[in-house]
SEMAR-83540 format. One line per field, with one value per residue (C-alpha): residue in three letters; x, y, z; residue number from 1. Coordinates in nm, 3 decimals. Layout:
aa	c(ALA  ...)
u	c(X  ...)
v	c(Y  ...)
w	c(Z  ...)
i	c(NUM  ...)
//
This chain:
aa	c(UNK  UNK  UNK  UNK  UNK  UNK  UNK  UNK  UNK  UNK  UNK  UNK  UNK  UNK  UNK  UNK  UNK  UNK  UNK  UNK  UNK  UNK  UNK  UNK  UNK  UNK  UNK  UNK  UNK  UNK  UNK  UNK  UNK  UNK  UNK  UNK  UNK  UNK  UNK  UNK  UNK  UNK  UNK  UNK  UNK  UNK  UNK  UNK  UNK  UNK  UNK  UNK  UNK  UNK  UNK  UNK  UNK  UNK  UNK  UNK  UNK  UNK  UNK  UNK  UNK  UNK  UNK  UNK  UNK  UNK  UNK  UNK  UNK  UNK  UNK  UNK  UNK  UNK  UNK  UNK  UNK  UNK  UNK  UNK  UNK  UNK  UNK  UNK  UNK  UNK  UNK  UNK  UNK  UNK  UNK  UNK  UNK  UNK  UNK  UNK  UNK  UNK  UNK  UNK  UNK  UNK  UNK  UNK  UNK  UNK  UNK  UNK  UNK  UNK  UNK  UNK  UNK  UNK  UNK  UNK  UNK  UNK  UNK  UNK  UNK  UNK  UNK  UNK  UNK  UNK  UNK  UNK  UNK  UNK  UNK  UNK  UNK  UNK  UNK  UNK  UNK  UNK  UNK  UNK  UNK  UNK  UNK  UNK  UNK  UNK  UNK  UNK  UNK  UNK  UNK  UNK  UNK  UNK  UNK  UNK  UNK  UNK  UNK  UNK  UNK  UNK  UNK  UNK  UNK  UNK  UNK  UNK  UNK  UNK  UNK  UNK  UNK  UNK  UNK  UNK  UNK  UNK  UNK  UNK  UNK  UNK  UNK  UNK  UNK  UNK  UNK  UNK  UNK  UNK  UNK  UNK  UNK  UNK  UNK  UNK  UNK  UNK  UNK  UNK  UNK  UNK  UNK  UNK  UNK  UNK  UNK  UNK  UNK  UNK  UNK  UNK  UNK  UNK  UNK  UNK  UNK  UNK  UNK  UNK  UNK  UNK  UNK  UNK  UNK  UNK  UNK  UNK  UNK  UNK  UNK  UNK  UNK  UNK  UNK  UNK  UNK  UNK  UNK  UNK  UNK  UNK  UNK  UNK  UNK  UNK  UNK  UNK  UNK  UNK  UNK  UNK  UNK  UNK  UNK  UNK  UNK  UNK  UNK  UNK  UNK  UNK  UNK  UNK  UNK  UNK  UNK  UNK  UNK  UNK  UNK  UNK  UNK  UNK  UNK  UNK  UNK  UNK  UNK  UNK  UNK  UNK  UNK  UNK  UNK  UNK  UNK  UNK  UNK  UNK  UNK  UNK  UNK  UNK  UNK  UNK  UNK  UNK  UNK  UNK  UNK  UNK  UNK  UNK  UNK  UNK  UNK  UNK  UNK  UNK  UNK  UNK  UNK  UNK  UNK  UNK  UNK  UNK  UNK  UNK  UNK  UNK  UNK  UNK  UNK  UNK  UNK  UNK  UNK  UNK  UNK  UNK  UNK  UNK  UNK  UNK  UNK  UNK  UNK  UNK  UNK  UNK  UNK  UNK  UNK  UNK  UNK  UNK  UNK  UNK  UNK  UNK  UNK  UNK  UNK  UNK  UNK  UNK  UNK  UNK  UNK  UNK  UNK  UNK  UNK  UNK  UNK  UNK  UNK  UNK  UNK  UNK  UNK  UNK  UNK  UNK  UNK  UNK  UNK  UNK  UNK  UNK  UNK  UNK  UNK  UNK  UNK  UNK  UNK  UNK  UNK  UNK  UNK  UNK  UNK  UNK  UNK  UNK  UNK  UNK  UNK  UNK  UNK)
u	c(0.774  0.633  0.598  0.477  0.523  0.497  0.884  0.988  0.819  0.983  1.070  1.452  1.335  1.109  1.361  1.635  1.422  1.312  1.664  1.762  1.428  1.266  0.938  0.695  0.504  0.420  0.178  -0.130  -0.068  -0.372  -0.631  -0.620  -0.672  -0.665  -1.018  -0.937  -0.802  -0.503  -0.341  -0.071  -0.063  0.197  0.102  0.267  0.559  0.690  0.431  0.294  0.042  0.148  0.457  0.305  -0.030  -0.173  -0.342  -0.725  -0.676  -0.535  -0.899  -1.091  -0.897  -0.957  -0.594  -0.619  -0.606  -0.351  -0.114  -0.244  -0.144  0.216  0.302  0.191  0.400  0.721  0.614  0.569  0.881  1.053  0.924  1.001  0.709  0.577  0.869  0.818  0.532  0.350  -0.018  -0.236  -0.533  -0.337  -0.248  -0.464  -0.513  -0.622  -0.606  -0.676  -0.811  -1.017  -1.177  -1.153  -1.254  -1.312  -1.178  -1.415  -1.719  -1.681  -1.596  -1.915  -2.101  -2.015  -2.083  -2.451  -2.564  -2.391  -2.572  -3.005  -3.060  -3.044  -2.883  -2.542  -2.333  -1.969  -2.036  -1.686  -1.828  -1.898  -1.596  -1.353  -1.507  -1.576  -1.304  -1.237  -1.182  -0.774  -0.745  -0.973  -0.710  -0.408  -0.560  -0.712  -0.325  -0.142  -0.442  -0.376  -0.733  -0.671  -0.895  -0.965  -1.126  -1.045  -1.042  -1.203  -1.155  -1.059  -0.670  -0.676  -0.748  -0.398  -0.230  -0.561  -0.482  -0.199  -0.305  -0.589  -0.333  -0.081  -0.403  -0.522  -0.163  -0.150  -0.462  -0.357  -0.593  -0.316  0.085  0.136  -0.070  -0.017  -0.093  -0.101  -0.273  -0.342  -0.508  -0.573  -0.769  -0.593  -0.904  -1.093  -1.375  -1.110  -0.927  -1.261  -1.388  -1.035  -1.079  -1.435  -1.338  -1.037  -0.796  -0.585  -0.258  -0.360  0.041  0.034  0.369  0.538  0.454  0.740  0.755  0.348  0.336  0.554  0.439  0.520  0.591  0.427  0.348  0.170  -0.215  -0.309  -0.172  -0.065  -0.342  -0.105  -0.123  0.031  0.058  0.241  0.263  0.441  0.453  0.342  0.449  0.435  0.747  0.832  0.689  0.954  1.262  1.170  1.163  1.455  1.277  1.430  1.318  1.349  1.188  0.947  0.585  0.513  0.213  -0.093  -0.316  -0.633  -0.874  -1.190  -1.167  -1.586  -1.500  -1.557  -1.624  -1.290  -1.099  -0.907  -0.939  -0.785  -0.563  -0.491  -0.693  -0.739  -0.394  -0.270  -0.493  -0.390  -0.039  -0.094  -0.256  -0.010  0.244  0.085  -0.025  0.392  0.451  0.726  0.813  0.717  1.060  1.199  1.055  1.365  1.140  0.777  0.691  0.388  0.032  0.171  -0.039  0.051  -0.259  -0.307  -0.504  -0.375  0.020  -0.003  -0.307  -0.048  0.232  0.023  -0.010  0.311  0.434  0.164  0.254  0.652  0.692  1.042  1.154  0.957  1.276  1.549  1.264  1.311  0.998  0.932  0.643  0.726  0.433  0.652  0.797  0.516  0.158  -0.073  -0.207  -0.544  -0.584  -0.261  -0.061  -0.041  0.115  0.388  0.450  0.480  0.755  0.969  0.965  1.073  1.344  1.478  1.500  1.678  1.935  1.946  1.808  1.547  1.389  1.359  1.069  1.150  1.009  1.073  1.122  1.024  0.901  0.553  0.532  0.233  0.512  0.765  1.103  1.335  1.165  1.356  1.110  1.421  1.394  1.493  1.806  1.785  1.927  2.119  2.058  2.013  1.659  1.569  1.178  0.987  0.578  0.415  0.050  -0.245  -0.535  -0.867  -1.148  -1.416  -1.176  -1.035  -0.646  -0.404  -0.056  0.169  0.494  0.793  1.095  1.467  1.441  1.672  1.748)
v	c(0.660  0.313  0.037  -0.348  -0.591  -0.967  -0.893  -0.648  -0.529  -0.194  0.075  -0.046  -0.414  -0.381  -0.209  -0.428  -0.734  -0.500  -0.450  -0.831  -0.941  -1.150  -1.276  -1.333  -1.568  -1.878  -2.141  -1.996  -2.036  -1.768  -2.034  -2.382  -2.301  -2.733  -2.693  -2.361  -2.314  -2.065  -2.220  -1.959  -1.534  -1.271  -1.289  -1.065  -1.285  -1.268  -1.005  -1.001  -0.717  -0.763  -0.566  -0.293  -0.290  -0.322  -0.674  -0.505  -0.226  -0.467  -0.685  -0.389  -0.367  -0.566  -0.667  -0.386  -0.132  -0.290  -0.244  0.101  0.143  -0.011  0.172  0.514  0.446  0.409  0.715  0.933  0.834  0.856  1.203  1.362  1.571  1.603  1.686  2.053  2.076  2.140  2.303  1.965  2.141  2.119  1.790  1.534  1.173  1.003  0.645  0.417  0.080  -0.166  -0.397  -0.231  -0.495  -0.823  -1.072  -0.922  -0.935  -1.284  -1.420  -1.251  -1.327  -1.669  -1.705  -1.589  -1.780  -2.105  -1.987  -2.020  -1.689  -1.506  -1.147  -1.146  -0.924  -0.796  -0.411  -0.379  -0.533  -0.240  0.002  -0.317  -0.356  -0.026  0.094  0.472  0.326  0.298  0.678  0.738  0.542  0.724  1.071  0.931  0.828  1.104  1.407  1.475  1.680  1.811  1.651  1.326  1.073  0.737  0.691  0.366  0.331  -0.110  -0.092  0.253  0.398  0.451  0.660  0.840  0.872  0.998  1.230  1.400  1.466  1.607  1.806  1.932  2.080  2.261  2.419  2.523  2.320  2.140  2.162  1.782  1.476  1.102  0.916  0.572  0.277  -0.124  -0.417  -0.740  -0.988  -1.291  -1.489  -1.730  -1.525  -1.251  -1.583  -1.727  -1.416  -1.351  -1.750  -1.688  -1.378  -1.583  -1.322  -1.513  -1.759  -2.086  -2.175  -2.415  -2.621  -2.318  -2.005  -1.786  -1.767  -1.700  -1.327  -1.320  -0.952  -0.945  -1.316  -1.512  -1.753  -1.551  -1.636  -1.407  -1.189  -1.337  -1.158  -0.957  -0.774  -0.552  -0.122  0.119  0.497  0.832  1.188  1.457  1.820  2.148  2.204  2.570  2.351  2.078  2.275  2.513  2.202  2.078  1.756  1.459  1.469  1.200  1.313  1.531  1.495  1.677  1.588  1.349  1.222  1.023  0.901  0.632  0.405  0.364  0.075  -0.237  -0.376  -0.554  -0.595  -0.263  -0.063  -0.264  -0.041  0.119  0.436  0.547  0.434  0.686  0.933  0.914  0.948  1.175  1.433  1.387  1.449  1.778  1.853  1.785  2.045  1.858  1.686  1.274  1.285  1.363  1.072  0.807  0.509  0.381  0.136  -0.015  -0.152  -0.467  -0.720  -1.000  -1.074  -1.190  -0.828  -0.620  -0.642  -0.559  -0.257  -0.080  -0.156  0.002  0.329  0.324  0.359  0.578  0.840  0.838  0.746  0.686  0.773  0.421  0.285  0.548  0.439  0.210  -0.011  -0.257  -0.400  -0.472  -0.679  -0.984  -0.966  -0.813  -0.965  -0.744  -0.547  -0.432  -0.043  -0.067  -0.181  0.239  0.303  0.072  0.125  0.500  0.412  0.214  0.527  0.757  0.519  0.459  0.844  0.849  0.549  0.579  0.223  0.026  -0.238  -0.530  -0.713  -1.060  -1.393  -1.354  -1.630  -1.629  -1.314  -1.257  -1.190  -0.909  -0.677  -0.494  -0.679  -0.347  -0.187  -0.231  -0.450  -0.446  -0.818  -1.046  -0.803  -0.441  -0.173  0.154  0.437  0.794  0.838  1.173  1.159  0.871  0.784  0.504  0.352  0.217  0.098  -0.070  -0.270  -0.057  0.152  0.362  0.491  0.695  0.821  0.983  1.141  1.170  1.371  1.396  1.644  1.979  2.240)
w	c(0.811  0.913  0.776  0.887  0.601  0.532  0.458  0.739  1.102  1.070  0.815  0.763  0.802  0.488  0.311  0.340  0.233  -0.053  -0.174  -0.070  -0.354  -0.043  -0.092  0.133  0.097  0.253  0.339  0.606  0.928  1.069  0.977  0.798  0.459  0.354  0.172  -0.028  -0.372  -0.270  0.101  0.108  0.115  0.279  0.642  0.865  1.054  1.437  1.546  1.889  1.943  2.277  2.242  2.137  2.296  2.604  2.581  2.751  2.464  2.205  2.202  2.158  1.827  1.479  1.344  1.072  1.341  1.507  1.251  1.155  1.520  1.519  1.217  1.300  1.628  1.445  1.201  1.510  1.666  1.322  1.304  1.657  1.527  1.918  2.084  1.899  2.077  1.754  1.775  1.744  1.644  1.288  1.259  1.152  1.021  0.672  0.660  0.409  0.402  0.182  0.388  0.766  1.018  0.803  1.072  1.365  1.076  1.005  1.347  1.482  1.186  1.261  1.635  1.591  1.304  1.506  1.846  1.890  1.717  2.077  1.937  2.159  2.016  2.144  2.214  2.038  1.744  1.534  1.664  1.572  1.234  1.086  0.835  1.016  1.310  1.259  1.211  1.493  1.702  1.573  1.633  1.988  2.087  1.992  2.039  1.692  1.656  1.271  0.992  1.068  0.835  0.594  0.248  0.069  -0.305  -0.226  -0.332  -0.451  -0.072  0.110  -0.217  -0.178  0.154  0.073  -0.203  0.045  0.304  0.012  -0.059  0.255  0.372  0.017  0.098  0.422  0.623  0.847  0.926  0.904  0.873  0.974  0.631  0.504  0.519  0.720  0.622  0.760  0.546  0.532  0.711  0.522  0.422  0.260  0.118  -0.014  -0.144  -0.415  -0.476  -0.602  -0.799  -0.981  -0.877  -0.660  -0.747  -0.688  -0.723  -0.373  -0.473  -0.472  -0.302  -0.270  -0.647  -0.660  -0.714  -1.080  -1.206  -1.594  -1.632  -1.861  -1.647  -1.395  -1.280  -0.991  -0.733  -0.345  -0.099  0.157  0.509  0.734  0.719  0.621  0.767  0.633  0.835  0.584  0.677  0.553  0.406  0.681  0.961  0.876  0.819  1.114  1.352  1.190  1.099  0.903  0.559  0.370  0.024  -0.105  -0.238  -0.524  -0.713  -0.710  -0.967  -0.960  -1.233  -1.280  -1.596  -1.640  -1.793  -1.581  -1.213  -1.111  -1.476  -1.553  -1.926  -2.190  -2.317  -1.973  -2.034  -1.654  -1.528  -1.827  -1.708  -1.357  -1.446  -1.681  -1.385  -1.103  -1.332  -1.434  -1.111  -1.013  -1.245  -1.453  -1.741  -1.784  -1.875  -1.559  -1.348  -1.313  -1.169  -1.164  -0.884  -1.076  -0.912  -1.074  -0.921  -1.112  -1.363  -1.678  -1.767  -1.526  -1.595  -2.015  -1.958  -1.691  -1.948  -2.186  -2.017  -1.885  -2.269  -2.384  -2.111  -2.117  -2.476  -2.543  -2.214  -2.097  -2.192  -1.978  -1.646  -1.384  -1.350  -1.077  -0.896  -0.556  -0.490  -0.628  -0.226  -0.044  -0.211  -0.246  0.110  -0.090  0.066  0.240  -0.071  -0.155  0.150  0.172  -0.232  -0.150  0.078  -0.142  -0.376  -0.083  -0.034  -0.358  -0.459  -0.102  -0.162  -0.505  -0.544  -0.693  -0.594  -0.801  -0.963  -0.845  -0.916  -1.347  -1.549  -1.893  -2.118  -2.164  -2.527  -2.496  -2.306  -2.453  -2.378  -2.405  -2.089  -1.765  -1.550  -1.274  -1.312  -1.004  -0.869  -0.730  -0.913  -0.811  -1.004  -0.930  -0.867  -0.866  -0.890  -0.842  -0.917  -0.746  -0.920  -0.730  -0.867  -0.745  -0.822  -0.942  -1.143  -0.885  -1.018  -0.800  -0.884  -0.629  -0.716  -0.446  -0.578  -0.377  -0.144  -0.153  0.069)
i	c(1  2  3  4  5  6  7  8  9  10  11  12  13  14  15  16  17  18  19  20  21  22  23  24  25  26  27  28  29  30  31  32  33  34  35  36  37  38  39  40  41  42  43  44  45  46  47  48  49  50  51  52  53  54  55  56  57  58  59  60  61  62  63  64  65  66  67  68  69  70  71  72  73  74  75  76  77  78  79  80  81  82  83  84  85  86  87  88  89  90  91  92  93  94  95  96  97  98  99  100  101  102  103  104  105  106  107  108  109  110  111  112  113  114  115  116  117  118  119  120  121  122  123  124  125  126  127  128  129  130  131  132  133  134  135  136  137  138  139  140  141  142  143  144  145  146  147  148  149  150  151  152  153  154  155  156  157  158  159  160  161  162  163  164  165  166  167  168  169  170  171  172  173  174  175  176  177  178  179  180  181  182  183  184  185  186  187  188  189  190  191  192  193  194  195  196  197  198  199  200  201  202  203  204  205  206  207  208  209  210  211  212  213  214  215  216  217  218  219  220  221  222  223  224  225  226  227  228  229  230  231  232  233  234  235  236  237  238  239  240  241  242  243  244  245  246  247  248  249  250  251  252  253  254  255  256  257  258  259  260  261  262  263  264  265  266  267  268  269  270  271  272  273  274  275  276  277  278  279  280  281  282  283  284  285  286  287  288  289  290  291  292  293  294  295  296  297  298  299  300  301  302  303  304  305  306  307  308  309  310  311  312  313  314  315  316  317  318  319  320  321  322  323  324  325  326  327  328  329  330  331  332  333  334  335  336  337  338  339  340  341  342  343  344  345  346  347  348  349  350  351  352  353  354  355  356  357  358  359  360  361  362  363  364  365  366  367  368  369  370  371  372  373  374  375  376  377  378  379  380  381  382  383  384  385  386  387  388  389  390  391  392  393  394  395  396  397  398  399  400  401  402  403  404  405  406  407)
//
């Protein structure tokens, strides 16, 4: 795995903060964000493309693909899945992403309606922006020539991603696939574009404590960015190579609410659903699952529908789970938010931790107050099976379920 966070530039970075209940988030440094509503998000911190790109390559490439990049590195390396000289006309790439290339769009947007209408484009222009372009790099760097494509369903796409890769090895159509998800839209017309929608925290005087999933108080979620990147392998390809294994997948789930453009089904209809199918398709009982890392996103609507289906799926058992939404640290990466959830679960069924839900201060009185929300500390607990929820505007809903893995 891989991961590049607003928290953590590496897979054991991000965890640690994770554990630690770091936020981050902070005021904008990419662009001055004076004029807008919301003047803070969960940038990525200390990166320099530069140290892991050639700088010629690295301005061929919109900042989404650059991370897609850096993350996929550390997943490869994590894997040592080349140094079995493995038959690359079996492994592929699915990628995930929302938005794609939203910087390179507005920038050259911008620099021909501000010129005399004289059409000079960058030739780059459209390879930068478009949103497949990040798994075309992967598969390009590593001559990975198995299926190659990306998913978009906004900040559904990386757990479907993840789900299609899950998918495609089941059917027999590739050993392993590199999986996951960037996203890079912290620029002012990804900034302006949540402000008009109302979705955003406008919380200014206070930032880190922005993103409060399941807190009365909450009014939006913190727009995030960075990638996250996970190895999936046929289980005989793994063990045969003697690969590292950290967990394993076992079921996916995906569902559309028809109810609604951005706002989710009140009573959490297609978040149940989803569940409700990866956990069938996982073959094992709702009771079994130890810990939910939520969508979470910290709205008004969202938080209680997810609660909603949460309870209507586990029943009593809502109350033995584990619930946390670790947006409250990262924001919210849009299509790479899947990914880097998805590794959080890996991790806590392989620590036997959970991460917390931090950034709580007074109970919302629409939730039930007897469910473990992980509130503000990491908790240890065995965690053997965990499901991780994603859902997007336009009622896209993904569940992916990661159980501990077992000779």
């Amino acid at each position: 795995m891989g991961a590049l966070t607003p928290i953590g530039n590496s897979l054991n970075d991000y965890w640690d903060a994770l554990i630690a209940g770091k936020s981050g988030a902070a005021p904008i440094t990419l662009f001055d964000a004076s004029l807008f509503k919301t003047q803070f998000a969960c940038e990525v911190k200390n990166f320099n493309v530069e140290d892991h790109i050639d700088k010629k390559e690295a301005r061929k490439l919109d900042q989404f693909s650059q991370y897609a990049i850096v993350s996929a590195s550390e997943a490869m390396a994590d894997s040592a899945l080349l140094e079995s000289n493995p038959n690359l006309d079996r492994i592929g790439v699915i990628w995930g992403s929302g938005v794609g290339g939203l910087k390179t769009f507005q920038d050259e947007s911008k620099a021909f309606f501000e010129g005399d209408g004289t059409p000079r484009f960058n030739p780059f222009f459209i390879p930068k922006m478009i949103a497949d372009i990040a798994a075309g790099h992967i598969s390009i760097k590593y001559g990975l020539r198995g299926p190659n494509y990306v998913t978009v369903s906004a900040c559904a796409s990386s757990t479907n991603a993840i789900i299609d890769s899950f998918n495609l090895i089941r059917l027999g159509k590739a050993d392993a696939i590199v999986t996951g998800g960037s996203e890079a839209a912290v620029n002012e017309m990804g900034m302006g574009g949540f402000n008009a929608l109302k979705a955003l925290s406008t919380r200014n005087d206070s930032p880190e404590t922005a993103s409060r999933p399941f807190d009365a108080e909450r009014d939006g979620f913190v727009l995030g960015e960075g990638a996250g990147a996970l190895i999936l392998e046929e289980y005989e390809h793994a063990v045969n190579r003697g690969a590292k294994i950290y967990a394993e997948v076992i079921g996916g789930g995906m569902s559309g609410d028809a109810y609604h453009m951005t706002a989710p089904h009140p009573e959490g209809l297609g978040a149940r659903n989803t569940m409700l199918a990866a956990i069938e398709d996982a073959e094992i009982k709702a009771s079994e699952i130890d810990y939910v890392n939520v969508h979470g996103t910290s709205t008004p609507l969202g938080d209680v529908a997810e609660v909603k289906a949460i309870q209507a799926v586990f029943g009593e058992h809502a109350y033995n789970l584990n619930i946390s939404s670790t947006k409250s640290m990262t924001g919210h990466l849009l299509g790479a938010a899947g990914a880097i959830e998805a590794i959080a679960c890996v991790m806590a069924v392989k620590n036997d931790i959970v991460p917390p839900t931090i950034n709580h201060f007074s109970d919302d009185p629409e939730l039930d107050s007897k469910l473990n929300f992980t509130f503000n500390q990491a908790q240890k607990r065995v965690v053997n099976v965990a499901l991780s929820n994603t859902f997007g505007f336009g009622g896209h809903n993904t569940s992916v379920i990661v159980k501990k893995f077992t000779k």
